[in-house]
N, C-alpha and C positions, 0 to 999 in steps of 0.2 A: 790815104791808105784805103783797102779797097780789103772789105769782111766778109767771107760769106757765111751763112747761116744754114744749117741742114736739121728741119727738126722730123720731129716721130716720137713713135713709142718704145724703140729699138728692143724689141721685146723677141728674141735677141736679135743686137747688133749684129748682120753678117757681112762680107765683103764685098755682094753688091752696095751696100751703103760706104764702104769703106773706097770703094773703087769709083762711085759717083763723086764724092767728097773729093777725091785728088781730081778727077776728069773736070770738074767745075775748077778747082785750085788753078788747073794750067790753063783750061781755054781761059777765064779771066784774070790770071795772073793777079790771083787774091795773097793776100797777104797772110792769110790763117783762115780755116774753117774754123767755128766754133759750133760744136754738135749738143743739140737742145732736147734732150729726151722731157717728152710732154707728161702729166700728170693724166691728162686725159683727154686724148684725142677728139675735137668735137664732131666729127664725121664717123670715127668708129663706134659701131654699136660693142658694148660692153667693156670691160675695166680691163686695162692689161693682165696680161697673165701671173708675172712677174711680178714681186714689190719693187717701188720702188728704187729701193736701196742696193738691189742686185742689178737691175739694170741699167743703172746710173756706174754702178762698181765691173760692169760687162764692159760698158762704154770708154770707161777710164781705163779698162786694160787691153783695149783693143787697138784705141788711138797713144797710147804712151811713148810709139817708139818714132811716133811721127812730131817733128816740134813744129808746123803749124798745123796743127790739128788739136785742140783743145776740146773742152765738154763743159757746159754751163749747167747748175740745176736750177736756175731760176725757175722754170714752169715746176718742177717738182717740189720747192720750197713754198711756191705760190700755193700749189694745190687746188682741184677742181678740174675742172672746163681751160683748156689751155688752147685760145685764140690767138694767130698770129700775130694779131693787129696790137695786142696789148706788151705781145714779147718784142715785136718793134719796136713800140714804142721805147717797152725798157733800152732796148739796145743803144738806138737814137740819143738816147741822153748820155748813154755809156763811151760812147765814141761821137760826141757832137761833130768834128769833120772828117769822117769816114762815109765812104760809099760802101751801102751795103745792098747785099745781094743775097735773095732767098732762092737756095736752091729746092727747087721738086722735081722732081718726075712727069714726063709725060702723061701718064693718067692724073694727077694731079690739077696740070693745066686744064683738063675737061669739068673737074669742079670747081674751079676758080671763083664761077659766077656765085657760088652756095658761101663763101666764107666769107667774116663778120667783117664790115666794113671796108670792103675790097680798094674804095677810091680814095679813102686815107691809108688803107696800107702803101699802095701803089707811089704815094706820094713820098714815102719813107724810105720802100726795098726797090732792088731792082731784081726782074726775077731771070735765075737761070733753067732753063730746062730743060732736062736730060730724055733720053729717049732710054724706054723702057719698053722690052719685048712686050708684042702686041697692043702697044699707046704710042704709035708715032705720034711727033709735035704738032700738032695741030690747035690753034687758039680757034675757040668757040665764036661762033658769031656773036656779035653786039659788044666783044669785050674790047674797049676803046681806053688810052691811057696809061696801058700796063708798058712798061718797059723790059722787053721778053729779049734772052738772048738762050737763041737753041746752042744745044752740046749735046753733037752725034755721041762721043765717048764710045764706053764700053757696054752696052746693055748686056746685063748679066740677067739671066731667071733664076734670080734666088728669090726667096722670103721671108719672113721670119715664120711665117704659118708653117712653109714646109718643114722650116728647123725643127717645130716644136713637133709636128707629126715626127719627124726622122727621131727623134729625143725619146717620144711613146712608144716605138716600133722597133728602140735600140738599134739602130741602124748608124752610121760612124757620122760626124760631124768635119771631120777633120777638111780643110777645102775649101769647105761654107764660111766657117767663121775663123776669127784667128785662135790658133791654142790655147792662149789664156783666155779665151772666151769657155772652150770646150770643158778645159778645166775647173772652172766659177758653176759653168749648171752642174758639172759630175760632181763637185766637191757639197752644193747647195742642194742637190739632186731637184732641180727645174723644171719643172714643162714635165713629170711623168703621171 
């Protein structure tokens, strides 16, 4: 069986993440993404915006009508600093003969070299990586070991930054994320 992995802070979840998720699904003919919203991202400066609880509940109604598309909270139950290398490991054991596969984003692959124990992760995941407007796929020098498989896909310029500006500025959401996302920040009033 063959799992891929899509983590973050999905703060919020939009349909570039949703549309990576499938474009990784089919070029590797994965069996189900399971999408990992982190506690706290150790590359991002400051705490998500969002509690938890709402974006973990954004996440679970934006993938519900996809059945392999699932949502894990293990980094959010964990709580802290949420390193790939330790949410592998949990998975590893979780599916002991599955191939897995951690999808990022092409700016991603350029800090590859910064995350925490990159040569045990490498020996656990395999990594997919998607192209994302202005981060073609380009693996950094010296990075040796990694099992990279690019996916042109759909590069969308969404973000969850701009949601949450379009969110302050009242401006329509509708596009970006799916409905019941739109509806979860109006009804929680999110990101104002």
């Amino acid at each position: 069986m063959k799992i891929g992995f899509l983590g973050g802070s999905f703060d919020p979840v939009h349909c570039g993440h949703l549309v990576a998720a499938r474009d990784a699904c089919e070029h590797q003919r994965l069996a189900r993404v399971v999408f990992v919203p982190a506690a706290q991202a150790p590359l991002k400066s400051g705490a998500p915006r969002a509690p938890a609880a709402d974006r973990l509940a954004m996440l679970r109604a934006a993938v519900a009508e996809e059945p392999r598309f699932t949502v894990s909270d293990h980094e959010l139950r964990r709580g802290g600093v949420s390193y790939t290398i330790d949410t592998a490991r949990h998975f590893r054991a979780e599916f002991p003969g599955a191939r897995l596969f951690w999808i990022i984003g092409g700016d991603q692959l350029a800090r590859l070299p910064r995350w925490r124990s990159l040569a045990q992760l490498a020996e656990l995941v395999e990594f997919v990586v998607l192209d994302r407007p202005g981060h073609p796929v380009q693996a950094p020098a010296g990075l040796t070991g990694l099992r990279l498989h690019r996916c042109a896909g759909h590069a969308l310029a969404i973000t969850s930054t701009e949601l949450r500006a379009r969110v302050r500025r009242n401006l329509p959401l509708d596009w970006f994320t799916p409905h019941k996302v739109v509806a979860h920040l109006r009804r929680k009033r999110l990101y104002l």
